[in-house]
C-alpha positions as CSV (number, residue, x, y, z in Angstrom):
1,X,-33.4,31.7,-7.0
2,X,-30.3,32.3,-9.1
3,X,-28.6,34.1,-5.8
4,X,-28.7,29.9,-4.6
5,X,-27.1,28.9,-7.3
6,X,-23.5,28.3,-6.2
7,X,-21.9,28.5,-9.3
8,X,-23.0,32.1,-9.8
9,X,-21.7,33.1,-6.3
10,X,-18.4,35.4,-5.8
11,X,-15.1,34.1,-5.9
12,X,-14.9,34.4,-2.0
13,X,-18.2,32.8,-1.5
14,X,-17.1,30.1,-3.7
15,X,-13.9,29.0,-2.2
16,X,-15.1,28.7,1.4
17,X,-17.9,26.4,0.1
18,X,-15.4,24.6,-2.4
19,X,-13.3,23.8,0.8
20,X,-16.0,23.0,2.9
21,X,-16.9,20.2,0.3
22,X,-13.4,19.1,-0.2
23,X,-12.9,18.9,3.7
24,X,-16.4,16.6,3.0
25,X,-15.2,15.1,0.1
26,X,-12.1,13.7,2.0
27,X,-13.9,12.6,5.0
28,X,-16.6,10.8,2.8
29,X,-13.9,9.0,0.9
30,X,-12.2,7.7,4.4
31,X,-15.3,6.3,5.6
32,X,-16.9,4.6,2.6
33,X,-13.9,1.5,2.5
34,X,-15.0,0.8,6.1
35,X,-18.4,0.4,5.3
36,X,-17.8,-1.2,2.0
37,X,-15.2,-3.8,3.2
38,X,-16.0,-7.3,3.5
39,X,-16.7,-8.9,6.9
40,X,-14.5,-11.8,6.1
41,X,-13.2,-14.4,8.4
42,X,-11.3,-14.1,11.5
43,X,-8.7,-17.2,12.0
44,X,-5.2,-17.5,13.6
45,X,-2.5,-17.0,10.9
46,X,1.0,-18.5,11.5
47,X,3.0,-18.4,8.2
48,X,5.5,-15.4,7.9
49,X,4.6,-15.5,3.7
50,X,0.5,-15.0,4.4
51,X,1.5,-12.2,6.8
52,X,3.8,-10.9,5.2
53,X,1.3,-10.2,1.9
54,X,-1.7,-9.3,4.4
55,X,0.7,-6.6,5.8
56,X,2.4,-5.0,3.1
57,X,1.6,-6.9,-0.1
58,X,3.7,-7.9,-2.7
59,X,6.4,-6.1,-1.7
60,X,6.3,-7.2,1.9
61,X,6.5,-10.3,1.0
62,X,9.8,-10.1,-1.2
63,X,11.2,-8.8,1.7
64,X,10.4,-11.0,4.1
65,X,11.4,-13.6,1.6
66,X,14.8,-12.5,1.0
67,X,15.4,-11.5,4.7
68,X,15.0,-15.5,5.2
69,X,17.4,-16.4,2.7
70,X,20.1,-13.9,3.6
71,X,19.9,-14.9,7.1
72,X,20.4,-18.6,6.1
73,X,23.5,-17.7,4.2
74,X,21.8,-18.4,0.7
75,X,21.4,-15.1,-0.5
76,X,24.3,-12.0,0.0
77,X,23.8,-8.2,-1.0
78,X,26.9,-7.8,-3.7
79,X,26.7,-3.6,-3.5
80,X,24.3,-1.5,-2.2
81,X,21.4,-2.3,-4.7
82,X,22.8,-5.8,-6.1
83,X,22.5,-9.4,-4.7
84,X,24.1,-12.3,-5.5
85,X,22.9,-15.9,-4.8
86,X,25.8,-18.3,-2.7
87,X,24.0,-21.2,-2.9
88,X,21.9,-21.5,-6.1
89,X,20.4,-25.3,-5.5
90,X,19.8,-24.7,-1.6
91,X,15.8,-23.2,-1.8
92,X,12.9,-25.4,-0.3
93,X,10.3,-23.8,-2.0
94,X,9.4,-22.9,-5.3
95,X,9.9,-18.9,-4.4
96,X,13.5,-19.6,-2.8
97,X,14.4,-21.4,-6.0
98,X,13.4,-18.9,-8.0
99,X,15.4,-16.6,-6.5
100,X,18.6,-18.4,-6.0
101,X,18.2,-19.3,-9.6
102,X,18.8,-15.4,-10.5
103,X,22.2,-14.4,-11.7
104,X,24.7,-12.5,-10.2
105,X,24.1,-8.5,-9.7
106,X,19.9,-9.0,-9.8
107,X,18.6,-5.7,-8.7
108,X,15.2,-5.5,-6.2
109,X,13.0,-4.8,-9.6
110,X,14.5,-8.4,-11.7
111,X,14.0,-9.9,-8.0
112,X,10.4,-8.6,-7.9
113,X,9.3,-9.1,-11.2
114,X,10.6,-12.9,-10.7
115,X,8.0,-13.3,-7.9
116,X,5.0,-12.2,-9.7
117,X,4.1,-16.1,-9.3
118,X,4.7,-17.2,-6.1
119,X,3.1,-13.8,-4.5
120,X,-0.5,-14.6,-6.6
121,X,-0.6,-18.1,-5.2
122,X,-0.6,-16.8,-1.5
123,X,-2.6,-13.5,-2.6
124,X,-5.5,-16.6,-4.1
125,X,-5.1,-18.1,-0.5
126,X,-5.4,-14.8,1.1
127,X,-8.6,-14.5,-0.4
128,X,-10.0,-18.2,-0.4
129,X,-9.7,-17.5,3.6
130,X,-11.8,-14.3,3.6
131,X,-8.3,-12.8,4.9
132,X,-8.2,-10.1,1.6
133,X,-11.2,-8.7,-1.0
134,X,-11.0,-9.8,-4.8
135,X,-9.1,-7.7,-7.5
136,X,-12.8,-7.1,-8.8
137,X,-14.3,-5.7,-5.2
138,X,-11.4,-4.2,-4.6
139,X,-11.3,-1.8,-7.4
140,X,-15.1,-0.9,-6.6
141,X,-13.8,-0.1,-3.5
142,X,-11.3,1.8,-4.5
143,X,-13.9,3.4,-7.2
144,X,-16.6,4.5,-4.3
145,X,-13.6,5.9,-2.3
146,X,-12.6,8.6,-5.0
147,X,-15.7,9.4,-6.2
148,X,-16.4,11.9,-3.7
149,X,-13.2,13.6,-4.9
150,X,-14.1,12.8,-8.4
151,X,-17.6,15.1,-7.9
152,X,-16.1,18.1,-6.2
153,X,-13.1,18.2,-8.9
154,X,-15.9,18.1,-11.7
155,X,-17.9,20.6,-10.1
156,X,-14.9,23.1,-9.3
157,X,-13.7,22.6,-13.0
158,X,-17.2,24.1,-13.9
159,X,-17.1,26.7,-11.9
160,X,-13.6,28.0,-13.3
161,X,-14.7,27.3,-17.2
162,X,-17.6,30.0,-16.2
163,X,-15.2,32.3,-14.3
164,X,-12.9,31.8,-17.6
165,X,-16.1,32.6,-20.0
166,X,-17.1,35.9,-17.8
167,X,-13.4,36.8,-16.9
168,X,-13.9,36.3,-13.2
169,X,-11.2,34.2,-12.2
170,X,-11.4,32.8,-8.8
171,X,-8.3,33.1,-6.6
172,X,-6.7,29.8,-5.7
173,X,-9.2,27.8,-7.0
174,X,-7.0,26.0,-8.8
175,X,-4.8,25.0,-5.9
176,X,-7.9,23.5,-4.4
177,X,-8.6,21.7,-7.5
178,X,-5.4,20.4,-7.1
179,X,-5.5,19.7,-4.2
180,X,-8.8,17.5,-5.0
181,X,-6.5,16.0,-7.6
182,X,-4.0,14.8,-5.8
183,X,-6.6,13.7,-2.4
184,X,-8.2,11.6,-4.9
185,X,-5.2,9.7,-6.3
186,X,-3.2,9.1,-2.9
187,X,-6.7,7.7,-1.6
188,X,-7.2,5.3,-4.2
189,X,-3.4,4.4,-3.9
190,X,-4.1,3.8,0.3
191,X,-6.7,1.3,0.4
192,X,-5.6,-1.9,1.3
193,X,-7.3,-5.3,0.2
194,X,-7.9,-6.5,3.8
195,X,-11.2,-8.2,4.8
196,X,-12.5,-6.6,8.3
197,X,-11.4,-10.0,9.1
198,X,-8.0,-9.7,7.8
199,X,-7.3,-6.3,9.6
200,X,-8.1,-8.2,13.0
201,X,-6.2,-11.1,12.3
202,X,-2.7,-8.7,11.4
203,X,-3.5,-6.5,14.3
204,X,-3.6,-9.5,16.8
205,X,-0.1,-10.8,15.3
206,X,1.1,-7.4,15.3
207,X,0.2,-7.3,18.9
208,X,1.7,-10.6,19.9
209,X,5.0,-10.2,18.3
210,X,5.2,-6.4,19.1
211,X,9.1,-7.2,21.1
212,X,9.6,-8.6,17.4
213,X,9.9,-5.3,16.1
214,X,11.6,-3.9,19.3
215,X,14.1,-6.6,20.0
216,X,16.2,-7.4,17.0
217,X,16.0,-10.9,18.0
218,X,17.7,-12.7,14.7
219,X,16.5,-15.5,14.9
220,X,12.8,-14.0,14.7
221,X,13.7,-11.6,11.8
222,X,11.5,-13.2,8.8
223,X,8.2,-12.8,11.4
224,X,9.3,-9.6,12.2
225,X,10.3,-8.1,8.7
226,X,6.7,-10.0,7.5
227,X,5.1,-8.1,10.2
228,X,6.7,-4.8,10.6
229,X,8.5,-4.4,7.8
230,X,12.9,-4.0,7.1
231,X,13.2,-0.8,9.6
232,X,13.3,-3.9,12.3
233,X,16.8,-4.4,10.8
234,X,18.1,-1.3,12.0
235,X,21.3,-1.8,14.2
236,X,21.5,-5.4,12.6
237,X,23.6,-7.9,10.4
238,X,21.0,-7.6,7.2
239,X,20.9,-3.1,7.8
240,X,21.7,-2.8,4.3
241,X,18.8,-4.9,3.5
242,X,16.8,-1.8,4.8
243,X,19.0,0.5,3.6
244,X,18.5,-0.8,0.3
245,X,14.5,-0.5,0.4
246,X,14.4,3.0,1.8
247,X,16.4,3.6,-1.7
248,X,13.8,1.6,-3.2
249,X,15.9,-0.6,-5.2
C-alpha cells in the first residue's frame, strides 16, 4: 500500500499530481463564491453613489464622488496628484462637504480616508437591500474560497519537509507552492460582496447605460464613472482625473 501513498512517490510523479490538484484547487475556489453567495434581492437601482459602491466599492465611489464635484466647478486637480477645493461651502450632502471642507493640496489617500463615513452608510444600505453580503458572510466566503488553496499548499509543504529529511528534493516544487501562494491570496483579494441579486441589478445598469461608457457624454459622467469606472474620461475635460487613478494617488 505504501506505493499509493503519494507522498512517497518520485519527484516526477509528484509534481504532475501536485499540478493536477492545484489546477483543482483553483477551479474549486472559483466555483464555491457562486454557490455560497446570497440570493438577495433584485430591484431597480437609480442613485450614481449605491452604484457606484456595488461596482467598485469604496474606491468607486470616491471617484464617482469627486468626478461630480469637479464637473460642477467645486472641486479642481491643483497638480497631478493634488486637489484643491474652489468652493468650500457649496456641497449638498454630507460627503460633498466633507470634501470641500479639505485643505488645499489633499492627496487621493487624505480624500479617501475622509470618506470612510459616508461610504459605510451606503455600504449598510447596500446590504439592508440584499444588494451586498455582510462583513461577517463575506469573510466566510472569502474563507471557503481559499481553502482549497490553503490544503494543496499544506500538503505540498509536507511533501518537501520529507524530500528535505531524505535529501530528495523535488524540482520546481516550490514554484508550484508558490504558485498556490499567490492563487490563494489574489482569490481572496477578488471576491466581491455582491448578492446574486446585486450582480443582476449592476449588470442590467451596466447594460442600459453601456453608450455611457462609449460616448463621453459630460453631462452623464458621475453615472458613467459610478458604472464603468474613470477610463470613461479618456479624451475628456476631467482626463487627469483618470490619469491620476491609474497612478493610484
Amino acid at each position: 500500500m505504501a506505493g499509493l501513498d503519494p507522498l512517497q512517490l518520485s519527484g516526477e510523479q509528484f509534481l504532475a499530481v501536485y499540478a493536477a490538484l492545484l489546477l483543482a484547487a483553483a477551479g474549486m475556489a472559483w466555483v464555491l463564491p457562486h454557490w455560497l453567495r446570497p440570493d438577495g434581492r433584485t430591484l431597480v437601482l437609480h442613485h450614481p453613489f449605491e452604484l457606484a459602491c456595488l461596482s467598485g466599492g469604496a474606491t468607486r465611489y470616491a471617484e464617482t464622488l469627486v468626478v461630480t464635484l469637479m464637473q460642477a466647478g467645486h472641486l479642481a486637480l491643483r497638480d497631478e496628484s493634488h486637489f484643491e477645493p474652489l468652493r468650500p461651502t457649496a456641497g449638498l450632502s454630507r460627503a460633498e462637504v466633507t470634501v470641500l471642507g479639505l485643505p488645499p493640496g489633499t492627496d487621493w489617500a487624505m480624500l479617501m480616508a475622509s470618506l470612510w463615513g459616508a461610504i459605510h452608510w451606503v455600504e449598510l444600505r447596500l446590504i439592508a437591500r440584499g444588494l451586498w453580503v455582510d462583513r461577517a458572510d463575506w469573510w466566510r466566503i472569502r474563507g471557503w474560497a481559499c481553502l482549497p488553496y490553503v490544503l494543496v499548499l499544506i500538503f505540498g509543504v509536507v511533501r518537501w519537509e520529507i524530500a528535505l529529511l531524505h535529501h530528495q528534493p523535488v524540482p520546481y516544487l516550490g514554484w508550484l507552492l508558490l504558485a498556490a501562494l499567490v492563487g490563494g491570496i489574489l482569490r481572496c483579494a477578488t471576491i466581491d460582496r455582491r448578492t446574486r441579486g446585486g450582480a443582476r441589478v449592476l449588470t442590467r445598469a451596466r447594460r442600459e447605460a453601456r453608450n455611457l461608457g462609449r460616448g463621453h457624454q459630460m453631462e452623464q459622467a458621475q453615472m458613467a464613472v459610478a458604472l464603468f469606472g474613470t477610463e470613461v474620461l479618456m479624451g475628456t475635460p476631467y482626463e487627469a482625473l483618470h490619469r491620476l487613478r491609474i497612478g493610484r494617488g
